[in-house]
C-alpha positions in Angstrom: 0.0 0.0 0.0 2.7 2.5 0.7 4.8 1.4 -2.1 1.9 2.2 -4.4 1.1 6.1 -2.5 4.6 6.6 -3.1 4.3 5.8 -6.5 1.6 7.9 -7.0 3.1 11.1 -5.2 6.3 10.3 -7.4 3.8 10.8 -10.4 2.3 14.0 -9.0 5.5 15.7 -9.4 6.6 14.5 -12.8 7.9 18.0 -14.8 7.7 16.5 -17.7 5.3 14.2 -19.7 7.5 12.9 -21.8 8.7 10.1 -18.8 5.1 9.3 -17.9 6.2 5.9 -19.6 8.3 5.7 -16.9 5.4 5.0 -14.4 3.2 2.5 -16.4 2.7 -1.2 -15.3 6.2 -3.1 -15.5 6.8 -5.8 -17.9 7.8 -8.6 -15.7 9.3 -10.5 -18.0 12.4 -8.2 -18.7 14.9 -6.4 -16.7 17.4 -3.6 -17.0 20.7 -4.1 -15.6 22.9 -1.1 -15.0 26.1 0.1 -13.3 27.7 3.7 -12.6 31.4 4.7 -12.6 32.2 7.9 -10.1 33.9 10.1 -9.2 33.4 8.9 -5.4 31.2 7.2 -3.4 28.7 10.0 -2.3 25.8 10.8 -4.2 25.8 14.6 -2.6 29.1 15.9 -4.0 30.6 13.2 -6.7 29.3 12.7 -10.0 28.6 10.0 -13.0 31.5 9.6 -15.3 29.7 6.6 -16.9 27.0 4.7 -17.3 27.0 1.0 -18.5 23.1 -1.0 -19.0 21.8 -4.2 -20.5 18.4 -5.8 -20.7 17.7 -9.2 -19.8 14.5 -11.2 -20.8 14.1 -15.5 -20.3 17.3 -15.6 -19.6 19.5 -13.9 -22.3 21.4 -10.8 -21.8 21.1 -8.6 -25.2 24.8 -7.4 -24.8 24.0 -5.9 -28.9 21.8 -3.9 -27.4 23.9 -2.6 -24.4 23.9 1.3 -23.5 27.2 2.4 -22.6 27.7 6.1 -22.1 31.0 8.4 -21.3 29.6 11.9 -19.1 31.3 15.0 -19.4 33.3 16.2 -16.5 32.8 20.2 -15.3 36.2 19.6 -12.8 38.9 17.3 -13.5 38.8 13.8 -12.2 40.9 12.8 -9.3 43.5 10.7 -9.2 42.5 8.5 -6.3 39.2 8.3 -8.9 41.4 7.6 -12.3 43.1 4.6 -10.1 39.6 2.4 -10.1 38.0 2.6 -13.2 40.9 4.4 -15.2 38.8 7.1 -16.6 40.9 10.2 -17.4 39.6 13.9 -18.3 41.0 13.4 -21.5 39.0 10.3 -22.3 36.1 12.1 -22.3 36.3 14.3 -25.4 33.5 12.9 -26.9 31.2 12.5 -24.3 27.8 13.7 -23.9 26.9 16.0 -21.7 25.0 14.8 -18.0 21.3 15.8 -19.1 21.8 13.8 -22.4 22.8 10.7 -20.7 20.5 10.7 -17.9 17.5 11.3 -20.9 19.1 8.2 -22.6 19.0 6.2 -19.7 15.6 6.8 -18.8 14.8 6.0 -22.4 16.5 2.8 -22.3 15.1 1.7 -18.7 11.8 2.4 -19.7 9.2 1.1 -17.1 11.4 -2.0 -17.0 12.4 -3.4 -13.1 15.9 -2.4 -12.4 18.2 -4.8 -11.2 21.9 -4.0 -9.9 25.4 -4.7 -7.6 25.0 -2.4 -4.9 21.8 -0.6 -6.5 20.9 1.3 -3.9 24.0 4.0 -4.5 23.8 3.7 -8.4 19.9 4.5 -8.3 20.7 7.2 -5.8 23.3 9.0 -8.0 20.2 8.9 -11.0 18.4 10.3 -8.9 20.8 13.1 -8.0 19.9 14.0 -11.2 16.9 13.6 -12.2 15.2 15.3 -9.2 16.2 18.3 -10.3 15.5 18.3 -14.1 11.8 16.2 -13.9 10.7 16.8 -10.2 11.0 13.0 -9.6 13.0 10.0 -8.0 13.1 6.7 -10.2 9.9 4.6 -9.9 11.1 1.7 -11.2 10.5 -2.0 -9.3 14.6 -2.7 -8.0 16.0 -5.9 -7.3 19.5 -6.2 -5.8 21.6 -9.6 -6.4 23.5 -9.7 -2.9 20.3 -9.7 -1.8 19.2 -12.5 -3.9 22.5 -14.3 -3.6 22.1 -14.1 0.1 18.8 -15.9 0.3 20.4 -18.6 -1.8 23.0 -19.1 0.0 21.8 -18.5 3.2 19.8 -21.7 3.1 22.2 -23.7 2.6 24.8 -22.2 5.3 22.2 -21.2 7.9 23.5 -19.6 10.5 26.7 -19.4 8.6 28.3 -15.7 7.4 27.9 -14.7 3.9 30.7 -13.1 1.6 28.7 -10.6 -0.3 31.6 -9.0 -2.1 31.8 -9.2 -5.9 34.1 -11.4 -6.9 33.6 -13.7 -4.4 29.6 -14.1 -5.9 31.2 -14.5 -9.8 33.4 -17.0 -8.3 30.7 -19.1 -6.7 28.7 -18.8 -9.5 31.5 -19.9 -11.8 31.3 -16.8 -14.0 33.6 -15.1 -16.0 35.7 -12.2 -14.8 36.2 -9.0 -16.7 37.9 -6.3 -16.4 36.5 -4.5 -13.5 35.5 -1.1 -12.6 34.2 -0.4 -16.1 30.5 0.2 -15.8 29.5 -2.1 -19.1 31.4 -4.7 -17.7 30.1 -4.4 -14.2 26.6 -4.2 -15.8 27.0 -7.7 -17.7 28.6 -9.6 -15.5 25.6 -8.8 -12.9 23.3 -9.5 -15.3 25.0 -13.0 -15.5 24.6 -13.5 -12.0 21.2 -12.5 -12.0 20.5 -15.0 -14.9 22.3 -17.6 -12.5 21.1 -16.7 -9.3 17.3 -17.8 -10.9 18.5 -21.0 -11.4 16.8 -23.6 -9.0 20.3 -24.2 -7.4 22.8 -21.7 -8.8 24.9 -21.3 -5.9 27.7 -23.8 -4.6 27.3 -26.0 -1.0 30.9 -26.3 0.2 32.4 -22.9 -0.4 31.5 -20.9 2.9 31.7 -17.5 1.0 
């Protein structure tokens, strides 16, 4: 009941009709997965650098389809920054600007449940954004996969302490690893352990992390 005032509010304040798509009844059988470089880890004062998403319906990940997206910079990056995902000010010649990419994001998204590593910062530095230029926060169903994994694995370790770090969940999962901190990457390879994780019995029973 209070998920669905909320929604409602949300719609109230919408600045522009252009996202009312963004409200309308989900398609459950599809999912956007997505994943934000930084420029830090606080949604107040550090931006997007970039933006990596795919969409994932009965199990396949349309990687042909992925949105990947380089964000102009208004300061230069820091190095302590450059050192995770390797992003310099110079990379980003040909990126768009912030308002672009958020309006191709929410484009791509569409009313589709959004599903993430950590979602809970990435959806909060969206909505850094879009607050301000359409009045709302994103209404969109979420679903995170530590949270998911957890349940999984929880069950068969009860009682038992679970290693939700990332590579430690690829690795149980026997996934691929690529190269990290890039947000197409990080995007795909949670989509792959989402596609796993729905498995009947995805995760391993003698590994205690």
């Amino acid at each position: 009941m209070f998920a669905v005032l909320k929604k409602k509010w949300n719609r109230k304040h919408l600045l522009d009709e252009r996202f009312s798509f963004l409200f309308d009844e989900a398609q459950n059988d599809e999912v956007i997965v997505f994943d934000c470089e930084t420029t830090g880890l606080n949604p107040k004062k550090d931006d997007i650098v970039s933006i990596g998403a795919v969409r994932v319906k009965a199990n396949k990940i349309f990687t042909n389809e992925a949105l990947h997206l380089y964000v102009k910079q208004a300061k230069q990056i820091s190095p302590e920054s450059i050192a995770i995902h390797q992003i310099r000010h110079c990379d980003l010649d040909d990126a768009v600007s912030i308002d672009e990419a958020i309006e191709k994001f929410l484009h791509f998204i569409g009313n589709r449940t959004l599903v993430g590593y950590f979602l809970e910062f990435d959806v909060a530095m969206i909505n850094k954004y879009i607050k301000p230029m359409y009045g709302i926060t994103l209404p969109n169903k979420q679903e995170e996969v530590s949270a998911i994994y957890y349940d999984k694995k929880i069950a068969r370790i009860p009682q038992g302490n679970v290693d939700l770090r990332f590579n430690t969940i690829i690795k149980n999962l026997d996934l691929p690893i690529f190269k990290a901190h890039d947000a197409l990457n990080d995007a795909v390879m949670t989509a792959m352990m989402y596609v796993k994780l729905k498995q009947r019995n995805p995760v391993k029973k003698m590994r205690s992390g």
